[in-house]
C-alpha positions in Angstrom: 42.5 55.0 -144.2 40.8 54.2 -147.5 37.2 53.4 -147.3 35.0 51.7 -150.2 31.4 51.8 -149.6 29.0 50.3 -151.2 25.2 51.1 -150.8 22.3 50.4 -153.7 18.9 52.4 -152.2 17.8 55.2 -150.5 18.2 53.5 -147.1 21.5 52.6 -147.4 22.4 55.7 -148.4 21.1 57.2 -145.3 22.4 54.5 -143.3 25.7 54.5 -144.9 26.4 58.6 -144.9 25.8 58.4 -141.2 28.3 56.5 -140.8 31.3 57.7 -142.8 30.2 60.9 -140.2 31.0 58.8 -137.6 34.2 57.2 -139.3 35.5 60.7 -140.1 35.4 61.8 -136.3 37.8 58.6 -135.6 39.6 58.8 -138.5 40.7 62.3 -139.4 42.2 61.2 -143.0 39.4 59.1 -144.0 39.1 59.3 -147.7 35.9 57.6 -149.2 34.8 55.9 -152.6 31.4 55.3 -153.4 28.4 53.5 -154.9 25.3 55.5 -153.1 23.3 58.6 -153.2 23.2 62.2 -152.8 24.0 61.7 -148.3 27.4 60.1 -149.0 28.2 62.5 -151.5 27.4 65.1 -149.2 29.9 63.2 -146.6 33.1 63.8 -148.7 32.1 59.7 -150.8 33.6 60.5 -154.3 30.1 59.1 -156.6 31.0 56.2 -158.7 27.4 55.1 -159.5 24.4 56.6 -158.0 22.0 54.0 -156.7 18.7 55.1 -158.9 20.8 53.1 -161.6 21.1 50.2 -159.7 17.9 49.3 -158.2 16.0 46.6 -159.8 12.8 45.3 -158.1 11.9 41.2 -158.2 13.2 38.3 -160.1 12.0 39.3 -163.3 13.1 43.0 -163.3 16.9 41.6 -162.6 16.7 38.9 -165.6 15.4 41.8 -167.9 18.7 44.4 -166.5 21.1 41.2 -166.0 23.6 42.8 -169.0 23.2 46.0 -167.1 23.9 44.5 -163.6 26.7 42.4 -165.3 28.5 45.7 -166.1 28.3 47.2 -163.2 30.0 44.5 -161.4 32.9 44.1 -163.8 33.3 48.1 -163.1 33.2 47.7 -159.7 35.5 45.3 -159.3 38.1 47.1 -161.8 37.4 50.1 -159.8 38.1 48.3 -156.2 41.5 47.0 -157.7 42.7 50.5 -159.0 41.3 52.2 -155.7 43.2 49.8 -153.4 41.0 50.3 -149.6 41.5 48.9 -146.9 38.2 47.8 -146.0 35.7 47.1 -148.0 32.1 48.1 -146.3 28.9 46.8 -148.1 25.5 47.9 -147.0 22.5 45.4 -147.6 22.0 45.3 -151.6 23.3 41.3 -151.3 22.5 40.8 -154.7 25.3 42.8 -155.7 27.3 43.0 -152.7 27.5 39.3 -152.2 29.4 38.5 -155.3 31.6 41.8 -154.9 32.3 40.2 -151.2 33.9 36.9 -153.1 36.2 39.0 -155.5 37.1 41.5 -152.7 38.0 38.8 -150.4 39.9 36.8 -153.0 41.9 40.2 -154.0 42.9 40.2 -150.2 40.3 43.1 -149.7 39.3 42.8 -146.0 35.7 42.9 -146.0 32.8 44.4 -143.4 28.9 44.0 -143.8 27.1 46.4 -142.3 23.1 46.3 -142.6 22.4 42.3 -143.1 20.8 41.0 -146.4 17.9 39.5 -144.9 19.8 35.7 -145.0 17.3 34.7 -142.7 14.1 35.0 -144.6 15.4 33.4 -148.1 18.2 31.7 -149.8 20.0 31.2 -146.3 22.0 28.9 -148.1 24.3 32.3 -149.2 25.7 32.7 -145.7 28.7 30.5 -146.8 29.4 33.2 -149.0 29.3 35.5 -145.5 31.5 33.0 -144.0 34.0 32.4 -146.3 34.3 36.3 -147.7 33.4 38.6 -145.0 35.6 39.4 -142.1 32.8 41.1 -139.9 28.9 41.3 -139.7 27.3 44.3 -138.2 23.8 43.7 -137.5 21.0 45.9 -136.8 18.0 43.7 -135.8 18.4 41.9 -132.5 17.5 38.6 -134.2 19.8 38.3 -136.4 22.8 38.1 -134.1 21.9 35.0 -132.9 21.4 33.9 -136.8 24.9 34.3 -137.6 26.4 33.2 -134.0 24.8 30.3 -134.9 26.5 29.7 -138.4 30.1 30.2 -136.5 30.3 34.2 -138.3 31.9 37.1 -136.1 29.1 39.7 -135.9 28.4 42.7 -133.5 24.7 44.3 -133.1 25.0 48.1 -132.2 21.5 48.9 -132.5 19.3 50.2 -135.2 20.8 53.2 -136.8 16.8 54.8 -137.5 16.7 55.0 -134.0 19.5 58.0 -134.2 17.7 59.8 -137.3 14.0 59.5 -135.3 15.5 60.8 -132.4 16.9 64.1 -133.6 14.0 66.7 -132.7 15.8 69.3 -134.8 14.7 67.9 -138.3 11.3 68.6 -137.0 9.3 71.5 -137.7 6.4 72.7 -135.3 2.8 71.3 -137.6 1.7 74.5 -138.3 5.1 75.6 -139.8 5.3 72.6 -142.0 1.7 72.8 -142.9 2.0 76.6 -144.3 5.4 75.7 -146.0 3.4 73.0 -147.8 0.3 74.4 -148.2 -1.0 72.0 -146.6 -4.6 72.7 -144.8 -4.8 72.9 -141.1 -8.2 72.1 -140.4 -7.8 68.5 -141.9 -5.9 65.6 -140.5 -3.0 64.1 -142.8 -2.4 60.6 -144.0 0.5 59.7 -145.5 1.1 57.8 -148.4 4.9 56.0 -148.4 4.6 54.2 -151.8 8.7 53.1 -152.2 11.6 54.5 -153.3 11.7 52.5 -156.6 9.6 53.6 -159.6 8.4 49.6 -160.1 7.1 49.5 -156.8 5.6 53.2 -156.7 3.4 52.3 -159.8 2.0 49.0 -158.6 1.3 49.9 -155.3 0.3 54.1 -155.2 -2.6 53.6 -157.7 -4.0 51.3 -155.2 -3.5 53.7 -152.2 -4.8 56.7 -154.1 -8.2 54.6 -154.5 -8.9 55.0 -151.2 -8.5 58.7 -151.3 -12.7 59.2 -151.8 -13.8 57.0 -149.1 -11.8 60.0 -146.8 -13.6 63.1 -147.3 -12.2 65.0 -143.9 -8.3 64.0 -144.6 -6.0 65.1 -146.7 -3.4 62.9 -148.0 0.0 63.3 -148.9 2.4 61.6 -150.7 6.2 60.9 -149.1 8.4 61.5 -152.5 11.4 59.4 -152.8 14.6 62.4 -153.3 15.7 60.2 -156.6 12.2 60.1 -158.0 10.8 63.5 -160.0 7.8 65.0 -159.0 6.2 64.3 -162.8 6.1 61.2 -161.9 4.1 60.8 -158.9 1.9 63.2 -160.7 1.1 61.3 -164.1 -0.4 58.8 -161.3 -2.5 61.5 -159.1 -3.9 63.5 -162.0 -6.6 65.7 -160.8 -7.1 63.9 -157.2 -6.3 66.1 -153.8 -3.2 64.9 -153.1 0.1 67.0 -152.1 3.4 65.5 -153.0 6.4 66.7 -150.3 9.9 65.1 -151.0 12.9 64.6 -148.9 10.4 65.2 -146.0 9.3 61.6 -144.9 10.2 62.2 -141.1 8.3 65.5 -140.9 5.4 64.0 -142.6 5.0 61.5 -140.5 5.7 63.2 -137.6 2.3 65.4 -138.7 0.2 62.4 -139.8 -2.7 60.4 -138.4 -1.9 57.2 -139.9 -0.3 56.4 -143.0 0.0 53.3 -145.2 3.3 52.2 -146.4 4.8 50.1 -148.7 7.1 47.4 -146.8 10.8 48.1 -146.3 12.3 50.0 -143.8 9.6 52.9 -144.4 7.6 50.3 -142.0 10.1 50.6 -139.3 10.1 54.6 -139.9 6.9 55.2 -139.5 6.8 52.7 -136.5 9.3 54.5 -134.7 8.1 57.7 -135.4 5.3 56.5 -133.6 2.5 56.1 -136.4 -0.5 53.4 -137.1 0.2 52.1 -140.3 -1.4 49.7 -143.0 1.4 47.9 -144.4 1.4 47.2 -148.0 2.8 44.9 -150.9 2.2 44.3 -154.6 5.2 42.7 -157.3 4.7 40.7 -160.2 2.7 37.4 -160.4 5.6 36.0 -161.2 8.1 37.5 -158.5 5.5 36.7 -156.3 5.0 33.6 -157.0 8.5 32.8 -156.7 9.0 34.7 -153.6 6.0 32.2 -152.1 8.2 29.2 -153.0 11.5 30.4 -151.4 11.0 32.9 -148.5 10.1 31.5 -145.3 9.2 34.3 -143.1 5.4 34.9 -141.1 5.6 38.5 -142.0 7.0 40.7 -144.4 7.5 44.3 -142.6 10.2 44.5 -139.9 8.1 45.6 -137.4 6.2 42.6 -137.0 9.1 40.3 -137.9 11.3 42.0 -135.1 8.1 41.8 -132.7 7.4 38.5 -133.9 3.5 39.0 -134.1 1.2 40.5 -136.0 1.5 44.7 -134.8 0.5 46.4 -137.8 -1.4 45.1 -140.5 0.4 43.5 -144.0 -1.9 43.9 -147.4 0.3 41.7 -149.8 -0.7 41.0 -153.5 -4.2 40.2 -154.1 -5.4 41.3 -150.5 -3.8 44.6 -151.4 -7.5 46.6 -153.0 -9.3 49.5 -152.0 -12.0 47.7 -150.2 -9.4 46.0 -147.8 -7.2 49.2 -147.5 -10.2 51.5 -146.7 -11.3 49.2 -144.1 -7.7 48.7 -142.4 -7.4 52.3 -142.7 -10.5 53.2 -140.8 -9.8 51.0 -138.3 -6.3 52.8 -137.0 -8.1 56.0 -137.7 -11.3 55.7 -135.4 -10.5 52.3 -133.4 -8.9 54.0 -130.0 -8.4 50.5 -128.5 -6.5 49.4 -131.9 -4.5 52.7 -131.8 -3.8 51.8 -128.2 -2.2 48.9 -128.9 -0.5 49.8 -131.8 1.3 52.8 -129.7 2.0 50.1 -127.2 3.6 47.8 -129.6 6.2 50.5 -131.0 7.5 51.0 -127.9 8.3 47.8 -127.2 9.7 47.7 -131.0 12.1 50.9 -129.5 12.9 48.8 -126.7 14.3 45.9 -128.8 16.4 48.1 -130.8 19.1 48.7 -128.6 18.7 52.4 -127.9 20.6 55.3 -130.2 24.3 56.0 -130.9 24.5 52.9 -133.8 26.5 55.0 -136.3 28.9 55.8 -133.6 29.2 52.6 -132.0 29.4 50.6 -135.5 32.4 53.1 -136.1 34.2 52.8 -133.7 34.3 49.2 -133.6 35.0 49.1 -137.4 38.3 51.4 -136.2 39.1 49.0 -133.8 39.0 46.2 -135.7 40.6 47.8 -138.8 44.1 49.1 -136.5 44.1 44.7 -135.1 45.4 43.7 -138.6 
């Protein structure tokens, strides 16, 4: 069969590769078109767009690129008309997957969502669009199974696919072999430093984290590169301070860290999984902010404590997000045992709710089985 994916960050590039692995062990002459990154590429996806050119962070960042993201629609759907799948599967990104849902479905595309646009924190309004123009929902957070039960949409939860990547011991190196091939210093504990995958977010928020950098005299921090971002650019930001910069390594790092502070995302789920007390952070626009204030109607903003539904990690957003706030919430996972305790705890709860490993597979196969119905 022909497969169109479409996946518009790092994440869903991960997410997405995983499963075209998955679909080509069910589906021996699976052939695959893409908008992604480098892991469906890898997978046998033939590269329409990369998704470093389609990222844009808040409101105001899309109304400045709105020509840009108006073109890349128009191409897409030029491109799903000469392709001819026959399934369309989108992956989160619902502020361009959502309209490509419409055309696809009105071009008598069928139509699966795997990964959920988070529908039930803002704009729920938009799952009529679900409704009317997808065919299937595959859900990865328990929650929202009930959420689209209850709007009358088909949907399947599998289980959270991170659980699968976490899991694999072999992408693990032993900490002294990853600390001598990053010349990293053994004596000292790490802290990691997850600033985003998207260059808006990495310069608003790692500035603040390095701040805090001083206040640490007996760690050494490191930051988690995003693969699609260059080196030179974390570097204009750390200048002369101690800090190491190790990309495509963000399990590893983790694995080898303390405690870590992260920018919210699914990088708070990561490092939750992974087993790690973490300071959650946020900073966007005033005005994005400001916005989001008026429109998004959830208590918390990282999945942890949204899938936990109380407050397991603490969330810096906006103006709370400064050095003397950070520092403090920092040394408080670092040297508060009982804190750390019931961090620990939490997360494995949080694995608990998850649904246990095998998504990719499981998401497959149904996807197969639902595709040879028609």
């Amino acid at each position: 069969m022909k497969y169109y994916i479409i996946a518009g960050e790092a994440s869903g590039d991960l997410h997405a590769s995983n499963l075209m692995r998955e679909l080509k062990v069910l589906d021996t002459l699976a052939v695959f078109r893409c908008w992604g990154g480098d892991l469906m590429q890898k997978q046998g996806g033939e590269l329409v767009k990369h998704y470093r050119d389609l990222s844009f962070m808040g409101f105001l960042e899309v109304l400045l690129h709105l020509r840009t993201i108006t073109g890349n629609l128009t191409l897409c759907k030029k491109d799903l008309l000469t392709f001819k799948p026959d399934v369309l599967i989108l992956v989160d990104y619902p502020g361009f997957n959502l309209p490509i849902a419409k055309f696809a479905h009105t071009a008598g595309i069928r139509v699966f969502y795997y990964i959920s646009p988070q529908l039930w924190a803002w704009r729920s309004s938009r799952v009529k669009i679900i409704r009317h123009a997808v065919d299937r929902m595959f859900v990865i957070l328990p929650f929202e199974k009930d959420f689209y039960e209850k709007h009358h949409i088909s949907v399947d939860f599998c289980g959270h696919p991170l659980l699968d990547e976490i899991h694999d011991s072999s992408i693990f190196q032993q900490r002294t072999s990853f600390l001598m091939a990053h010349g990293l210093d053994e004596s000292k504990p790490m802290i990691a430093l997850l600033p985003g995958s998207r260059k808006q977010e990495i310069r608003k928020i790692l500035r603040i984290m390095l701040q805090v950098i001083p206040d640490f005299p007996g760690y050494q921090f490191v930051i988690a590169g995003a693969p699609s971002v260059p080196a030179e650019f974390y570097q204009d930001m750390v200048g002369d301070l101690p800090v190491k910069i190790i990309s495509g390594k963000t399990y590893e790092l983790l694995h080898n860290s303390e405690a870590a502070l992260v920018t919210s995302g699914t990088a708070t789920m990561e490092t939750a999984l992974l087993g790690v007390p973490q300071v959650v952070c946020y900073k966007g626009s005033l005005f994005s902010y400001t916005l989001a204030r008026m429109i998004v109607h959830v208590k918390f903003i990282s999945l942890v404590n949204l899938v936990m539904d109380r407050e397991v990690v603490k969330e810096l957003i906006q103006s709370d997000l400064n050095r003397e706030n950070l520092s403090r919430e920092l040394r408080s996972i670092l040297n508060n045992m009982d804190a750390r305790a019931k961090i620990i705890s939490a997360y494995a709860s949080l694995n608990e709710k998850l649904g246990g490993e095998g998504a990719s597979k499981k998401v497959a196969t149904l996807m197969i089985q639902y595709l040879n119905e028609k």
